[in-house]
Structures are given as structure tokens and as C-alpha cells.
C-alpha positions as CSV (number, residue, x, y, z in Angstrom):
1,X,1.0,28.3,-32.5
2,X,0.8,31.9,-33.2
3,X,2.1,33.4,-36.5
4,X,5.2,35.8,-34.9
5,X,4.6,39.4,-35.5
6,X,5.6,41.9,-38.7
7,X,5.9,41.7,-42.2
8,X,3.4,39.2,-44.2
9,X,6.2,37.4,-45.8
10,X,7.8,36.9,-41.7
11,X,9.4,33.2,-41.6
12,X,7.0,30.2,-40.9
13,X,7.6,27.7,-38.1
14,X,8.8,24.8,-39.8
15,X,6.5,21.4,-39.1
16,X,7.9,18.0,-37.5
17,X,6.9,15.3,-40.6
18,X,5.2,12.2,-38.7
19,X,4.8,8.8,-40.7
20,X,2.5,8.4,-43.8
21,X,0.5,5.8,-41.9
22,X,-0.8,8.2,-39.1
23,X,-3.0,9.4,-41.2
24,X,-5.2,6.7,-40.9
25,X,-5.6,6.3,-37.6
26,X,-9.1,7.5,-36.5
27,X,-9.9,10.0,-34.2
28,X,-10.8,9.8,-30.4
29,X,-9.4,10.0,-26.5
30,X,-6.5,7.4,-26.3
31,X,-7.0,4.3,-23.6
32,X,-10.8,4.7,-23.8
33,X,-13.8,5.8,-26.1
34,X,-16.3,8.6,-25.1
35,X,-19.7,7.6,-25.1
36,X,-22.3,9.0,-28.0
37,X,-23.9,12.1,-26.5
38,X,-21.7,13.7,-24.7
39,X,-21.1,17.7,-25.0
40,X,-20.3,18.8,-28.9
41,X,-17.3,20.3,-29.6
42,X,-16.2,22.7,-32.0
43,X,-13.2,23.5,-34.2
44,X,-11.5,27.7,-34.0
45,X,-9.1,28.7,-36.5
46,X,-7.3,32.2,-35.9
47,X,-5.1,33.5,-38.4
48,X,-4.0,30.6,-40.3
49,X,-1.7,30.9,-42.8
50,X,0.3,27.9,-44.6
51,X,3.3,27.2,-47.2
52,X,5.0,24.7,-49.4
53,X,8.8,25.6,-49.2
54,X,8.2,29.3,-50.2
55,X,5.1,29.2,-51.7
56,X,2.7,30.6,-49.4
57,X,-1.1,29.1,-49.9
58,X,-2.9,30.4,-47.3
59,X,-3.2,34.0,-45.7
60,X,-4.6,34.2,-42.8
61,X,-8.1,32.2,-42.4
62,X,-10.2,32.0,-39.6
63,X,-13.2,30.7,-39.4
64,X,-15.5,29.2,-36.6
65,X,-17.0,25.5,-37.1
66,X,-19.4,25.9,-34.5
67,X,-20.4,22.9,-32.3
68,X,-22.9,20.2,-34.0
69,X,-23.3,21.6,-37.6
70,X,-21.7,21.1,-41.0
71,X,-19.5,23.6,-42.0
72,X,-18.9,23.5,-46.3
73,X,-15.9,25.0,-47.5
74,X,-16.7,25.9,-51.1
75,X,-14.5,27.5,-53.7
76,X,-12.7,26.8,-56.8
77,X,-9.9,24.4,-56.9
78,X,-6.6,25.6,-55.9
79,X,-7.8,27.8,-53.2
80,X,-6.6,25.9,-50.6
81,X,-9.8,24.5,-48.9
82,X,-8.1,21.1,-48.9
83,X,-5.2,22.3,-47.3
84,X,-7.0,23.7,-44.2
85,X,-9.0,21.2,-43.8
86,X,-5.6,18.9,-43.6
87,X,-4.4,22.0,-41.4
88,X,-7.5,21.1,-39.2
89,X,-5.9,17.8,-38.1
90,X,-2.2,18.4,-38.5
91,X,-1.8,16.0,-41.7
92,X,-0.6,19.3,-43.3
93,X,2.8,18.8,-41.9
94,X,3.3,15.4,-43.0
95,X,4.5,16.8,-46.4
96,X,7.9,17.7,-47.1
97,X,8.7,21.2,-46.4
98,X,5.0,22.8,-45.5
99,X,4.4,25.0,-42.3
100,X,2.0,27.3,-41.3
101,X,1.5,29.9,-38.6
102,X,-2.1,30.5,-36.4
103,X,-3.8,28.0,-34.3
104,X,-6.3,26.0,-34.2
105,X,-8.3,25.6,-31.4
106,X,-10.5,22.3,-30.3
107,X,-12.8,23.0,-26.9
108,X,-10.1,26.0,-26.7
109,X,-6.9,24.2,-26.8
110,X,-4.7,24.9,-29.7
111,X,-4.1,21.4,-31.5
112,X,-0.6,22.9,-32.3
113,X,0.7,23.1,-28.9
114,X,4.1,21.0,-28.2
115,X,1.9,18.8,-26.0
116,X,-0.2,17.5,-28.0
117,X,1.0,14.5,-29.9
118,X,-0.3,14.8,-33.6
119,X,-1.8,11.2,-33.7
120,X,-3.4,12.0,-30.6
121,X,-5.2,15.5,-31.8
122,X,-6.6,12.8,-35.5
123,X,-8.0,10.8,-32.3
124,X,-10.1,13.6,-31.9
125,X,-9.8,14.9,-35.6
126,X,-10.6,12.0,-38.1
127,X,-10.7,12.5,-41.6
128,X,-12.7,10.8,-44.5
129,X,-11.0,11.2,-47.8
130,X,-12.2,12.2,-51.5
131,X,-11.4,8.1,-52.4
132,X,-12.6,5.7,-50.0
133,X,-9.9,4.1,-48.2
134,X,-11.0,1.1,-46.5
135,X,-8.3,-1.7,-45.8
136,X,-9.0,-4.4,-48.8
137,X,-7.8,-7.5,-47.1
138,X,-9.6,-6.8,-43.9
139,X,-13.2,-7.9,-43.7
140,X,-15.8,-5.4,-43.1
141,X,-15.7,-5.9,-39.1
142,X,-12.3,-5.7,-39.0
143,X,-12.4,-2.4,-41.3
144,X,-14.4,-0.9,-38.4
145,X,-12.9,-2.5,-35.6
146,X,-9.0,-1.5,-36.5
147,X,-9.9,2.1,-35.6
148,X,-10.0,0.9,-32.1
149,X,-6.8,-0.8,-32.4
150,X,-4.7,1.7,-34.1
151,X,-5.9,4.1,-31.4
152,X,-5.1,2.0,-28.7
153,X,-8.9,1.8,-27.6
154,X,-9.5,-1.7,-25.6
155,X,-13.4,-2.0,-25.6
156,X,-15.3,-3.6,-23.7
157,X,-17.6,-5.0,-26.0
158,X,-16.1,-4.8,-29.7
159,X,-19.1,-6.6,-31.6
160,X,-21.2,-3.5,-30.0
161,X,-18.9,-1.0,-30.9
162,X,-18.7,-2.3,-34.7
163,X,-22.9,-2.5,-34.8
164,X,-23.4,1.4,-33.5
165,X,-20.9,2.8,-35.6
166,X,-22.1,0.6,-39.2
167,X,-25.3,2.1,-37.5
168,X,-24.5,5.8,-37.0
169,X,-22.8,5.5,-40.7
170,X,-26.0,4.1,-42.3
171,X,-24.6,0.9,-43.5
172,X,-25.8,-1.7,-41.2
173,X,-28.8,-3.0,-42.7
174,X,-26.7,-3.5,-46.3
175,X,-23.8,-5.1,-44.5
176,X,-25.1,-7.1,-41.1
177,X,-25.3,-10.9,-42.9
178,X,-21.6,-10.3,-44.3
179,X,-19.5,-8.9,-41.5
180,X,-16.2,-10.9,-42.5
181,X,-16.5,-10.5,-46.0
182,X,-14.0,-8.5,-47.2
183,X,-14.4,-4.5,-47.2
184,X,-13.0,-3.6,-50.7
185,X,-15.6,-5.8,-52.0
186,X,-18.5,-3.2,-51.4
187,X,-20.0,-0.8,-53.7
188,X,-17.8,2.8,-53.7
189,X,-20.8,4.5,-51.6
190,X,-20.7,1.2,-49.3
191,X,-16.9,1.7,-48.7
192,X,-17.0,5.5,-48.5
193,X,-19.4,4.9,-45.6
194,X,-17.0,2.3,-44.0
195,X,-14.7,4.8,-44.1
196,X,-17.0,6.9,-42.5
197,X,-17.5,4.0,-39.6
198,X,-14.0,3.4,-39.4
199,X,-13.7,6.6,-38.1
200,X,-16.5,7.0,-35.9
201,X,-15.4,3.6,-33.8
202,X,-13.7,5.9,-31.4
203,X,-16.2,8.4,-31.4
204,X,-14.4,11.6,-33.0
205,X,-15.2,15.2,-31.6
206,X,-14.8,16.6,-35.2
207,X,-14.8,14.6,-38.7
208,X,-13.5,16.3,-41.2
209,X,-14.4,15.4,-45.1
210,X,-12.6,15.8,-48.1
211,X,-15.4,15.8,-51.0
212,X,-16.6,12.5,-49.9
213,X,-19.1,12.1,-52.8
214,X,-17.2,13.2,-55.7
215,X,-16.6,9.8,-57.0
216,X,-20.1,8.3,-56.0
217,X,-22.9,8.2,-58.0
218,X,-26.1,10.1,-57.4
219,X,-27.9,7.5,-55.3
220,X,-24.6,6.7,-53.1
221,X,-24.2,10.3,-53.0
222,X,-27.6,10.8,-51.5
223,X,-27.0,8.3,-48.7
224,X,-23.7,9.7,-47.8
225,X,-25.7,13.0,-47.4
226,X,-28.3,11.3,-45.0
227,X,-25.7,10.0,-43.0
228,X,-24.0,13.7,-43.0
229,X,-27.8,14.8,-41.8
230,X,-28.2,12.0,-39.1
231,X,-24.4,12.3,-37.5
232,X,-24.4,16.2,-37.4
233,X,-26.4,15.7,-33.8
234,X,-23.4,13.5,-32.6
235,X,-20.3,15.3,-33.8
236,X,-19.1,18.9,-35.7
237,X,-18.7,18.4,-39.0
238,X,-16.5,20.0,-41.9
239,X,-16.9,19.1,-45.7
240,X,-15.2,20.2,-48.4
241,X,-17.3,20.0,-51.6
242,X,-17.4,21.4,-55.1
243,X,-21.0,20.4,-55.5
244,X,-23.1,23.8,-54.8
245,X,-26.6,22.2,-54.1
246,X,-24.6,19.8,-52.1
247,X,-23.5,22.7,-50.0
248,X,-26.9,24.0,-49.5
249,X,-28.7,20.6,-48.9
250,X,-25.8,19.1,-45.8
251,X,-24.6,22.3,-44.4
252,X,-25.6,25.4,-41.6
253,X,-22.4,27.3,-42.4
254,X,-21.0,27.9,-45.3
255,X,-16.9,29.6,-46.2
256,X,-16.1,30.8,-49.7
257,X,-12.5,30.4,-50.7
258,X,-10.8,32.1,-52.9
259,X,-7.0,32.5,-54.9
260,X,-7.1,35.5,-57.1
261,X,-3.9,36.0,-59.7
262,X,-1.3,34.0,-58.2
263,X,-1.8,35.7,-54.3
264,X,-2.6,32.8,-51.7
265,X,-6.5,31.0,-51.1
266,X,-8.4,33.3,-48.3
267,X,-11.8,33.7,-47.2
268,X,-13.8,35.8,-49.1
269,X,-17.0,35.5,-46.8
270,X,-18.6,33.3,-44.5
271,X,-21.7,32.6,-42.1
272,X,-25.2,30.4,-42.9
273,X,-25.8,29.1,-45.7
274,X,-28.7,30.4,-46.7
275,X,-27.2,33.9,-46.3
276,X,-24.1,33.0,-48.3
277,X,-26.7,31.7,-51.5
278,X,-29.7,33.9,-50.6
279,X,-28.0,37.2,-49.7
280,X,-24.1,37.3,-50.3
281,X,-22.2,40.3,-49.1
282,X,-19.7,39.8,-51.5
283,X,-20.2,40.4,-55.5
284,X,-17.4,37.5,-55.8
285,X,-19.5,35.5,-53.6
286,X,-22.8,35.6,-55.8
287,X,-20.9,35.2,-58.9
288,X,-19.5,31.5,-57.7
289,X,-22.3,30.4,-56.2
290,X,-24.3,31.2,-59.0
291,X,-22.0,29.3,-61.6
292,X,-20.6,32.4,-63.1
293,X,-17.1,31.3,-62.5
294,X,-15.4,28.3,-60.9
């Protein structure tokens, strides 16, 4: 969907809303489920820009999460890195009134085109939130297993499906003995990483991650980041985080958001990470990673 041409302030095509509960469904090709290892795929976004009624958020972002890598969006809050990373799987529309204008392209397909079905594109898309989410009166197989059957996946072989993806998400050895005990019952690191399961059941192209670790304490958080380092072989990743050493230990490519004075969250400068801390172009840029604001 490209944003029409003229003034900044031009008129935003107005989202369909969807249902709160699509949000959950995880992401992956409907009817059947990829197998690990096939070709990576990466997320494009030209020219994004987003609102809330008039309120314009976003000016024009692009930024290329580059196949098989972990892209951190860092900034402070309010610059909109949550919003674009909701933008990245078209849960941005599910809120009253918001729009936005650009695309967004997956393998070079805009996600935004008419013929793509939103819950379909968070099949490909999944999400893990800042709070793990897991379903509290499921057990822990069925946690895992409900991604399948939300997405309409009919496996083969179910109890193999569950094992590789409480595998892939580091949480099978904790969890094997207890399959149908209930999920809410874990540890917040254990459920976050469910979460993280759940979503890898129909093997995403992209997972997306909204600070995963910010309520997690420093020995969850460092599992969650060895699952980030084991999965980034298997499928693109894109983490929002407000932890700066975080940034630099999990991703490749880094994008520094910012809102200055009231005027909408943009991209101040991207590329590696180690160029973004080492060597920012930017004087903005070496002031917020160095703690001098933020």
C-alpha cells in the first residue's frame, strides 16, 4: 500500500479492524507447515508512515530486516518502535481509527495488498509480546499445540511438532516430564519461552518481539537471549528492546528511533550494530546509546 503522492499531512488509507483474538494466532502457511530449513526470509519496509485518528506517529520509516539476523529497534519510549513493529504484522489496524501509508514487503510481496488476509500474513508474521501470554487453563502441550489449530495446520505428527518447537525455544529439558501440566504455572522466563514455542509450531518466516525480557529476571533474561542466538539460523528476527547491552549482545542490525518535540518517531540511523555503538554517524545516535538521554 503505497502512501498517495503530495503534501506530508495527504489523507491516510483508513485500516479494516479484524477481531482482538487474531492476534494470537501464530504465524505460518495455512493447510500445512514448512519444514525447518528452508530459504530465510526477510521483512522491507518503504515509506511507512502511521496515525491514531489525526495524530500522525510515524513519518516515513524504512528499514531492511535482512534475512536470518536480529534486527533491534532501540529508542526512547514514545517513538513509535512498538508501533512498527505491530505495523510489521498488520495488528496496527486492529485499533480504532489507526492507518498508515508504505508497504511492507515479505519475500517481495507487500503484506498490505487486498489479497492477503491479515491472519494469514501473522501466519507468516508471529509476534511474542512484552508479557508472556500463554493460555492458563491449557496445559503446556496444548499451549504449543493450539498454534497449529488456530492456523488451521493438521499435522501429521503433533507430539513431534510440540517436542521440536519446546526444543527450538529452549525449554524442553525444563518442561518434558510435565507436558499436561498447566502452562500458567511456569516460571515468567518459562512462559515467555512457551510463548516463543507457541509461535514457532507453524514454523514462522519472521518473529517479531516486543521487549520480551523486560519483565524477566537476569537469569530468564539470559536464556531468552540464547534462544534469540540459537533461532536466528531458522528464522528473521525483530526485537524491540530498551536494554542497550541487550541490543549489542542478540542483534546484527541495529535502528535508532526517535520523536523529537511533539513531531512523529523516525529513524535517525541504522545499519550493524557494532557500527551504530562503535562508530555512529549521528551525534543523536552516540548520545542514546551512550546513556546521555533516554
Amino acid at each position: 500500500m503505497s502512501e498517495s503522492q503530495g503534501p506530508d499531512l495527504d489523507f491516510p488509507f483508513l485500516l479494516p479492524r479484524t477481531t482482538a483474538e487474531t492476534a494470537l494466532l501464530s504465524p505460518g502457511l495455512p493447510g500445512s507447515a514448512p519444514p525447518v530449513g528452508g530459504p530465510l526470509v526477510g521483512l522491507d519496509a518503504q515509506n511507512v508512515s502511521a496515525w491514531f485518528g489525526d495524530h500522525k506517529v510515524l513519518q516515513r520509516v524504512s528499514l531492511n530486516m535482512e534475512p536470518g539476523t536480529v534486527t533491534a529497534l532501540i529508542g526512547p519510549s514514545g517513538c513509535g518502535k512498538s508501533t512498527f513493529l505491530r505495523i510489521l504484522n498488520r495488528m496496527h489496524e486492529m485499533i480504532k481509527g489507526a492507518s498508515l501509508a508504505g508497504e511492507v514487503l515479505l519475500a517481495g510481496s507487500d503484506i498490505y495488498d487486498p489479497k492477503y488476509r491479515p491472519t494469514d500474513v501473522r501466519r507468516k508474521i508471529g509476534m511474542v509480546f512484552q508479557k508472556p501470554n500463554p493460555f492458563p487453563a491449557m496445559s503446556i502441550y496444548e499451549n504449543v499445540a493450539s498454534g497449529l489449530k488456530l492456523a488451521g495446520i493438521k499435522a501429521g505428527n503433533k507430539d513431534a511438532v510440540v517436542e521440536s518447537s519446546l526444543r527450538r525455544a529452549g525449554l524442553w529439558n525444563e518442561v518434558a516430564r510435565r507436558l499436561r501440566t498447566p502452562g500458567g504455572a511456569l516460571s515468567g522466563g518459562q512462559q515467555q519461552r512457551l510463548c516463543i514455542a507457541r509461535a514457532l509450531a507453524v514454523k514462522p518466516d519472521v518473529l517479531l518481539m516486543d521487549e520480551p525480557c523486560s519483565a524477566l529476571d537476569p537469569t530468564s533474561t539470559r536464556r531468552i537471549e540464547d534462544t534469540i542466538g540459537e533461532l536466528q539460523s531458522q528464522v528473521t528476527i525483530v526485537i524491540v528492546t530498551h536494554n542497550m547491552q541487550q541490543a549489542q549482545r542478540v542483534s546484527q542490525k541495529c535502528a535508532f528511533f526517535l520523536a523529537e518535540e511533539n513531531t512523529p518517531g523516525h529513524i535517525v540511523e541504522s545499519g550493524p550494530t557494532t557500527e551504530l555503538f562503535d562508530n555512529p554517524v549521528d551525534p543523536r545516535t552516540a548520545d542514546y546509546v551512550h546513556g546521555r538521554f533516554g
